[in-house]
N, C-alpha and C positions, 0 to 999 in steps of 0.2 A: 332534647330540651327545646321549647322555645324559645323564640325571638325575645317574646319578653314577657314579663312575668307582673300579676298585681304587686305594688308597692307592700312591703312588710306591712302586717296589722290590718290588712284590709280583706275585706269578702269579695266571692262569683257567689250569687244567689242563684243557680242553678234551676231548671223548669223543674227536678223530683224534688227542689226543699219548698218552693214553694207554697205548699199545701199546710206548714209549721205557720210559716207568716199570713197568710191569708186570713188561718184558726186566731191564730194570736192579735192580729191587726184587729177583723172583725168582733173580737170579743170584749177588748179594751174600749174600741168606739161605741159599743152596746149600752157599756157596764157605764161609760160617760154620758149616754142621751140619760140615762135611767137616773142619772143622780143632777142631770138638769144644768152636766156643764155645756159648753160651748166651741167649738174648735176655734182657734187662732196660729194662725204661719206666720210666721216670722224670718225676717232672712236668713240665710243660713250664715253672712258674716255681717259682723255688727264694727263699728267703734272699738276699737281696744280699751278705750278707757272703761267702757259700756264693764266688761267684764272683769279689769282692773281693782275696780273701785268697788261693784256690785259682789265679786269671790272673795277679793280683799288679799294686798299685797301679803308676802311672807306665806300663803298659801300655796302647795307644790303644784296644782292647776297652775294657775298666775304663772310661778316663778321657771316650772322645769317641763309644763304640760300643752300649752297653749300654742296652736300653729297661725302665729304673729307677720305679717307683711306691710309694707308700704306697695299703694297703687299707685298711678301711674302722676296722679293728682298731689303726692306725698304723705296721703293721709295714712294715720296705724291702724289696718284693720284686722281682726280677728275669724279666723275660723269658732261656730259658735261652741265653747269645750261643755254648758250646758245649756236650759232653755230656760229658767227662770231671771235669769237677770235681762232677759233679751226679752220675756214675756211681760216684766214689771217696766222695761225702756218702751214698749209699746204699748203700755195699758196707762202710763203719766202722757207721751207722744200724742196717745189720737183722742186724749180725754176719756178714756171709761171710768175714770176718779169719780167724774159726775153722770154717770148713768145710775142704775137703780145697784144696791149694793145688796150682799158683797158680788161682784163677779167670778162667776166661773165657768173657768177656762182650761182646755188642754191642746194639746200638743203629741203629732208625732211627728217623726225626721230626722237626720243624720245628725250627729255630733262629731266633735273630734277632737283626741288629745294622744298627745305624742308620749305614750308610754309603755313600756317594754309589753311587746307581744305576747299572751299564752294564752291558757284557755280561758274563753270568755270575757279575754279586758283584748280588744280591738284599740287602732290609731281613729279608725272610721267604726261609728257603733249607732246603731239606731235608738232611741231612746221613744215614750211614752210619757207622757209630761203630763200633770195635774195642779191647777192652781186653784186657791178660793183667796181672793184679793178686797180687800177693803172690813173683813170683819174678822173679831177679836177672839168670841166667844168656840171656847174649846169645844161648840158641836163641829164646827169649821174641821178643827182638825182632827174629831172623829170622822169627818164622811171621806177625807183625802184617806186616811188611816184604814175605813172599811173599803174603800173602793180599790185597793190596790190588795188587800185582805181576800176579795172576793175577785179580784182577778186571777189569782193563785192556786184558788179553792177551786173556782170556778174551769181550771185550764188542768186539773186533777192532780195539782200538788199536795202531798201529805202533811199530818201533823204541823201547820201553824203557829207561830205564836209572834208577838211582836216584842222585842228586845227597846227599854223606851226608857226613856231620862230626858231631864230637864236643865238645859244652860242657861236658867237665868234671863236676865236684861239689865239694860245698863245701868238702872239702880242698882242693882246688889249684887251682880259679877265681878266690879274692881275690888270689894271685899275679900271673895272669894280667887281673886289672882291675885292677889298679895300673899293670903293664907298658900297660895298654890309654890307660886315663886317660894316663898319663905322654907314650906317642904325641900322644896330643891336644893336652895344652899348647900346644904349639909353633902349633896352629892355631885356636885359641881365636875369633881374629878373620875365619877364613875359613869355618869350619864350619856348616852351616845352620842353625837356631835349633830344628829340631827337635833334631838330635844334641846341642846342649848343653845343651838338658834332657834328653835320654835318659841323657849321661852323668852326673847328678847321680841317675836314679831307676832307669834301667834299663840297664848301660851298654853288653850286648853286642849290644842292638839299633840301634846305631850302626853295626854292619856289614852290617845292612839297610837302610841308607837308600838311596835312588833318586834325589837331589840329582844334579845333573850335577858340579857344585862341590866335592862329598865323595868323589867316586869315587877319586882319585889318592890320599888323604888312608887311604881304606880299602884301597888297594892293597900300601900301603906298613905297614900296621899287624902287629903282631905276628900269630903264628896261635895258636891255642889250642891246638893238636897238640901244639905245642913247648912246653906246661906241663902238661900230665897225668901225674898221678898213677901210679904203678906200676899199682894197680888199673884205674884210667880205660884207661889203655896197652892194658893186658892185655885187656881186656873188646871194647875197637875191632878191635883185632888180631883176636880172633875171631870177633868178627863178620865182617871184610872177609875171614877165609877161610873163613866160612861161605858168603859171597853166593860167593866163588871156586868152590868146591865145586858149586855146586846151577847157577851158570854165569850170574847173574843181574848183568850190567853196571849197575856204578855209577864215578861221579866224583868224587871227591873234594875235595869246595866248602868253605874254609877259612871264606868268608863266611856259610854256612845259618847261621842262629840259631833262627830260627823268630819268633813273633810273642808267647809267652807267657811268663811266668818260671817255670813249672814244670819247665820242659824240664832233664834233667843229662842226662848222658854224650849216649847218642846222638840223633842230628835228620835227619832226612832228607825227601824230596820224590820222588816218581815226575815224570819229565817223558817226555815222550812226542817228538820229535822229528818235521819234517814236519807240524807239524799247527800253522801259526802263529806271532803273535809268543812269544802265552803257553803255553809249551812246559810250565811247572808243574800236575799236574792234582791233586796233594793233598797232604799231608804229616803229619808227625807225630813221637815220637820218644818219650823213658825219659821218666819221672817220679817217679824214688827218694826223694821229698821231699812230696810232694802228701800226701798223707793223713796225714803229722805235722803240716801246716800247717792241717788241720783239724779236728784235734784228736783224733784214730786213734792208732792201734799202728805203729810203723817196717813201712811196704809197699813196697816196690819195685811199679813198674809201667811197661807202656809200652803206648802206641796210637796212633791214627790216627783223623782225620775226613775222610771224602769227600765232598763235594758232589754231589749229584746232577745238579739244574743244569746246571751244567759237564760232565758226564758227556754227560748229551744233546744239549748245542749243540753236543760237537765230535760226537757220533755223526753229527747232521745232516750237520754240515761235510766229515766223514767219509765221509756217503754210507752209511752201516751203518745199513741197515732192520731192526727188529725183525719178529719172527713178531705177523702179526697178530691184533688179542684178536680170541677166536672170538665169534660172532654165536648167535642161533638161526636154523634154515635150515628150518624152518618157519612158513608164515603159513595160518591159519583166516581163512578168508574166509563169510560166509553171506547168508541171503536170506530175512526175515522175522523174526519174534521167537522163533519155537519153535526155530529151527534156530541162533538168535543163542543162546538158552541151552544148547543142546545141544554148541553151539562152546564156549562156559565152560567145562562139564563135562570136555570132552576136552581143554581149556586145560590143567586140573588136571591130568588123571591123565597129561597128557604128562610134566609139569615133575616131580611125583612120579615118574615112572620115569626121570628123567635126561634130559630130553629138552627143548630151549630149544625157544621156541614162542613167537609172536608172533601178537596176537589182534586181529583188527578192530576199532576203534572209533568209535565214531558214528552215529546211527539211520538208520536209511531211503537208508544209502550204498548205488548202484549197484554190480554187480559189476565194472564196469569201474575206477571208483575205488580200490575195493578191489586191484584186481590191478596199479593203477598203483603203489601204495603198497605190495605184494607186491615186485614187480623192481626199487623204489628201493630197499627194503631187503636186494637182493639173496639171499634166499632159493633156498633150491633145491626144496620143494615148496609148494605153494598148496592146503588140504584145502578145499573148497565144499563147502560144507551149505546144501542147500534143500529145499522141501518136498517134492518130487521124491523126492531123498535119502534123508530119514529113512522116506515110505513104502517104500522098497527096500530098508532097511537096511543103503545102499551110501554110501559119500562120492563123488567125483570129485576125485583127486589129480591136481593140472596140477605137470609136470616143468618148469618155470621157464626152464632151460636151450634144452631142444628143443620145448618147447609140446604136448608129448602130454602126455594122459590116460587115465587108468586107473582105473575102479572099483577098491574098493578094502572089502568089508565091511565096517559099524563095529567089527565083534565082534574084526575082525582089524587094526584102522587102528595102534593103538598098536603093538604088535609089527611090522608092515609098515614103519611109519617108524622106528624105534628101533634095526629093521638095518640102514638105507640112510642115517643119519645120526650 
């Protein structure tokens, strides 16, 4: 065993997975230049209150998830547990309120929350962030909705659809947790003991619970469709004949809440069908309310966070091999010290004209060594320099492949490999 070991719930990104997040990075930042958002980094910890206020207390982020410290200064600062409330603290911060509306914006970078280990829920997890901040109108949250639809499709996941409902706002939600609470009474004494604090702190996350005992209890509860608001109405309506329109299958899940209290009107989830128990591969929805709770201008917003993670266990699972990261397919091999520095030299001027190049290392190695450690690296040419060599002015290019060789002038070797690779 070793000395010592990563912290539970954390990743080695290892040089073979690489080629999963290079696919998955490159494709998410594509699919964002194409729909005209913008990158924004943020710190990785913020303010506690930052995320306090913006998740919302009685939320198990906040309460059982969030990796919380005092620095050295006494301030409470936060590891970020996701990027929108950190995205909506720096878009009030550096004024984009008053640049040209709506703004959009995304994000990728570490997260972190401290919750039990298994597959695909990490302490440390990388996330994929999507905002369009400052405007109201449900195209908004069609283009977050297709943009994460078409990273999916796009990354060769099956069968689609998005799982979608509506929470209201704070016109016409306190109707609807009244009716909700009121359901409840009646089961006070059967309800899990999660739900009965959720409904004194957070109440519509009692339609997420996963209790076997609350099931029938939530089946039977009112739905929040049947108290929206004219505008709440209106706004759903057009969203579901926009996804109509564009042909993009969704179901309509009376129970989505989602996991935060910033969430209004809309809440959705991409699940992918076929691919297991957990069919849910990410979610997100409105948040008309977040940046008055921290202390901003009235902004309407809506987004999404994706996991990457998750993204590449089901690629695995999936059988979807990424294009593999390219190598140099060149190896300098040599034979004595003059020809060992004259390999340096050509080291350089390789890499300077765009050309990967992989360089022998280690004194008084036989050329056999060298050409073992050539074909483990899989290379496709071998340039030999020895004394030989540099009186001729010539190298000896060995084709890796079929084992011939070729002279090859030094005057000409950079141009010579720079077409053939």
């Amino acid at each position: 065993m070793p000395s010592y070991q990563r912290p539970p719930g954390t990743l080695d990104i290892l040089p073979e997975e690489q080629s999963y997040w290079i696919r998955v990075r490159r494709h998410a930042k594509h699919l964002a230049r194409l729909a005209g958002l913008e990158r924004i980094d943020t710190p990785i910890f913020e303010a506690t209150e930052v995320f306090a206020r913006g998740i919302g207390e009685g939320t198990d982020v906040v309460d059982k998830e969030m990796y919380t410290f005092e620095d050295k200064g006494g301030r409470s600062l936060t590891l970020r547990p996701e990027f929108t409330a950190a995205v909506v603290r720096a878009y009030i911060e550096n004024g984009l309120h008053v640049e040209v509306k709506p703004q959009k914006l995304y994000s990728i970078g570490p997260t972190f929350r401290y919750d039990r280990p298994q597959a695909g829920r990490y302490r440390q997890f990388t996330q994929f962030n999507a905002e369009i901040l400052g405007e109201e109108d449900p195209i908004a949250d069609l283009e977050i909705m297709t943009l994460v639809w078409d990273l999916y499709a796009g990354l060769g996941f099956p069968n689609l659809e998005f799982q979608l409902n509506s929470t209201g706002c704070p016109r016409c939600r306190p109707d609807y947790v009244e009716a909700l609470k009121s359901h409840y009474e009646a089961y006070e004494d059967t309800v899990c003991e999660d739900c009965r604090r959720r409904l004194d702190r957070s109440p519509l996350r009692v339609l997420d619970c996963k209790n076997e005992a609350c099931q029938p209890i939530i089946e039977e509860a009112p739905r929040i469709v049947d108290y929206l608001c004219d505008e709440c109405e209106e706004h759903f309506a057009s969203l579901r004949d926009y996804l109509d329109l564009l042909g993009r299958r969704y179901t309509l899940n009376h129970r989505l809440v989602r996991g935060l209290d910033y969430y209004t009107k809309t809440v959705f989830e991409v699940w992918a069908s076929g691919i297991g128990a957990q069919s849910a591969l990410c979610g997100g929805g409105r948040y008309d309310g977040l940046a008055e709770l921290l202390g901003g201008p009235e902004t309407p917003g809506v987004g999404v966070g994706v996991g990457l993670e998750r993204i590449i266990i089901m690629m695995k699972e999936l059988e979807i091999e990424p294009p593999a990261v390219p190598t140099p397919e060149i190896f300098l091999a040599y034979l004595g010290e003059k020809p060992r520095k004259e390999s340096l030299k050509l080291m350089d001027e390789l890499r300077r004209a765009g050309v990967g190049v992989y360089v022998a290392m280690g004194r008084d190695r036989g050329l056999r060594s060298q050409l073992r450690e050539a074909d483990k690296r899989a290379v496709r040419y071998t340039v030999i320099l020895g004394g030989n060599e540099l009186e001729s002015g010539k190298a000896t290019v060995r084709d890796m492949k079929s084992g011939d060789q070729i002279d090859v002038g030094l005057n000409l070797l950079v141009r010579w490999l720079k077409e053939r690779v």
